[in-house]
N, C-alpha and C positions, 0 to 999 in steps of 0.2 A: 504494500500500500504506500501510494506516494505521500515525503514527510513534506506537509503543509507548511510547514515553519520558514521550510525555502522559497515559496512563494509569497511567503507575508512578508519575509528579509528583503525580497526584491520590491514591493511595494512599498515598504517605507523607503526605504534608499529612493527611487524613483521623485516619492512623495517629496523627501527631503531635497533632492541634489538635481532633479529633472531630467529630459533627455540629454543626450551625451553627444549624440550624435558621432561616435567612432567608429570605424579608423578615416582619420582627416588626409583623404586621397581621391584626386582626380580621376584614375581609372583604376582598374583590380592592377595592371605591373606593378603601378604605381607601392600599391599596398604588400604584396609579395618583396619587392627592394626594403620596402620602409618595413617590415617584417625578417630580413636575415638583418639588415642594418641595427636595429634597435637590441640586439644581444650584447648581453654585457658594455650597455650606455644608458645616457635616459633620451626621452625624445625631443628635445632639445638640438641634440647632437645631430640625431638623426635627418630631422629637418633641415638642418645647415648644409648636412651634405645630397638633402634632395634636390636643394635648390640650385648647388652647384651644378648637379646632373641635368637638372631645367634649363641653366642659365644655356649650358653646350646644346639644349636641344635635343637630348641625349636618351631620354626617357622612353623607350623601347626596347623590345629584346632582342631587336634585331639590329640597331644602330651601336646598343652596348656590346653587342658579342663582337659586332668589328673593331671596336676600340682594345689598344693594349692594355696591359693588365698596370702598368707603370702609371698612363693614364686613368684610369676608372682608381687606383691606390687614389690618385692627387686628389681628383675630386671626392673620393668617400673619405678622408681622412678629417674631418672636424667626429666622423663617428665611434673613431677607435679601432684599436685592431683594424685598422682598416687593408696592412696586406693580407693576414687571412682571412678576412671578408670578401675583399676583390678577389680571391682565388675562389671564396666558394660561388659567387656571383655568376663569376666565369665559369664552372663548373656546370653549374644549374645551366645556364644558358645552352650550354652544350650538349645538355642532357636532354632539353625541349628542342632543340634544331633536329639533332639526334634518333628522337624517337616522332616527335609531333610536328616536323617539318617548321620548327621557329613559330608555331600557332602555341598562343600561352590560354586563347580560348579554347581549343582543343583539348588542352590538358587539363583547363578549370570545369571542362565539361561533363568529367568522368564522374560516376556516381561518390559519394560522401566518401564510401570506407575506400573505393581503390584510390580516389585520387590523395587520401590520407596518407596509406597504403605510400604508393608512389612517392611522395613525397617523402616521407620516411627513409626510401631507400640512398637520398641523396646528403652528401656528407657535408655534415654541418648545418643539417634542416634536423632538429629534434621534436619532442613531444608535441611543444609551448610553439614553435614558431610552425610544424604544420597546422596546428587546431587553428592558428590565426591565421591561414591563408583561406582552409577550407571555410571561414565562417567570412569573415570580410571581405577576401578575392571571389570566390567561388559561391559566394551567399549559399551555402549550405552549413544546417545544426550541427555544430560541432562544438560544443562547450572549452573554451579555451582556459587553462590552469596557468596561476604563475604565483609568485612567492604570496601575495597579497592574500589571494586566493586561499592557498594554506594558511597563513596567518592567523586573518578574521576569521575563517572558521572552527579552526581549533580553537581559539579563544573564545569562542560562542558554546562550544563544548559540543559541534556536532560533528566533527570530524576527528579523528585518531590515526588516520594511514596519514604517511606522509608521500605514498608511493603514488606517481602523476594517472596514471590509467584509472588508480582506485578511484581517486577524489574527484576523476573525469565522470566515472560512473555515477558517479553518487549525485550528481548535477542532472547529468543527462538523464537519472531515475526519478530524479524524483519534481522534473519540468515536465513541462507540454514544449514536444520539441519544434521549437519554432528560432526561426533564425534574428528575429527582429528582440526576440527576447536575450537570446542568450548573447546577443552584440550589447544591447543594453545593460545586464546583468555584470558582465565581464569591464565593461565601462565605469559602472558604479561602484563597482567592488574598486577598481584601481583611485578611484576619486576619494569612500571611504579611507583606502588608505593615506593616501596624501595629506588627507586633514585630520583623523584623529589616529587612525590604527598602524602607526608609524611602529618601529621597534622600541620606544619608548614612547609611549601612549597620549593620546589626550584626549582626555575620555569625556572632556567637558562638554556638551553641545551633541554629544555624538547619538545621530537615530536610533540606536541600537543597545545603549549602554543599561536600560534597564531589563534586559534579556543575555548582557553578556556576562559570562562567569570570571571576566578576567579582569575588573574594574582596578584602574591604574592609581585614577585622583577624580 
């Protein structure tokens, strides 16, 4: 039986914080780039170096696979790690020319679990950054986990795995799985944490603090 308390969590946050409207991208590439980019940075970073790739014009998969790897470093480097990013960038690119003839709709077109799946097998694309392609590129239900995610909910006392597939589950069971939901949900969660459920709390103000078991101040 699905646990209600997850749905009520997403309606105060909603209530509280509003639409979020995430992820802030022009087309689905767009969102896939700004998806390997944003690993181990914040988004900040990552924007600076979209824009870079804008400024060149450069935002395709097929104009970025012709570019060298020296230049796609230059421009992605406000994001960090930016040579092994450009290697995975280029990698992936190569992997959609490859199998989907350079079509990034083709490959966003595959049903939820292959193109998870697929994704998956590409190195340097992990749990957290396929779920955030499948759900914001490919507008397909795919609950997206990240630290925030385990955070607030262990804190709230409903969650105990810390393991990514479990805590995937446990969303995906206990939603109505709709894609508008779980962009939103995933949105709000990263917002609570930005303003109260920090690793050092501030619990003052916060939607949720008289439901959560982990009360700071």
């Amino acid at each position: 039986m699905p646990n209600k308390k997850i749905l009520e969590i997403y309606h105060l946050l909603f209530s509280e914080f509003g639409p979020q409207g995430w992820w802030p991208a022009e087309t689905d590439f767009e969102v896939i780039i700004g998806a390997i980019l944003t690993q181990n940075t914040n988004w900040k970073n990552v924007e600076k170096a979209i824009i870079n790739i804008k400024k060149e014009k450069l935002l395709t998969a097929r104009k970025l696979s012709k570019i060298s790897l020296s230049k796609l470093e230059c421009l992605i480097k406000p994001s960090g790690f930016f040579r092994q990013k450009a290697k995975r960038i280029k990698e992936f690119l190569f992997f959609v020319e490859k199998k989907y003839k350079g079509s990034i709709k083709k490959l966003l077109s595959l049903n939820k679990v292959s193109l998870r799946n697929e994704l998956l097998l590409q190195k340097g694309i992990g749990p957290e950054t396929a779920d955030s392609i499948v759900l914001y590129a490919a507008h397909k239900p795919s609950f997206v986990v990240d630290a925030y995610t385990k955070r607030i909910f262990s804190r709230l006392g409903l969650i105990k795995a810390d393991d990514y597939l479990q805590v995937k589950n446990f969303f995906e069971t206990n939603l109505p799985s709709e894609t508008q939901l779980f962009k939103e949900y995933h949105a709000l969660i990263v917002e609570l944490a930005k303003r109260h459920c920090r690793k050092k709390p501030s619990c003052s103000g916060c939607p949720l603090k008289k439901s959560c078991k982990y009360k700071f101040n």
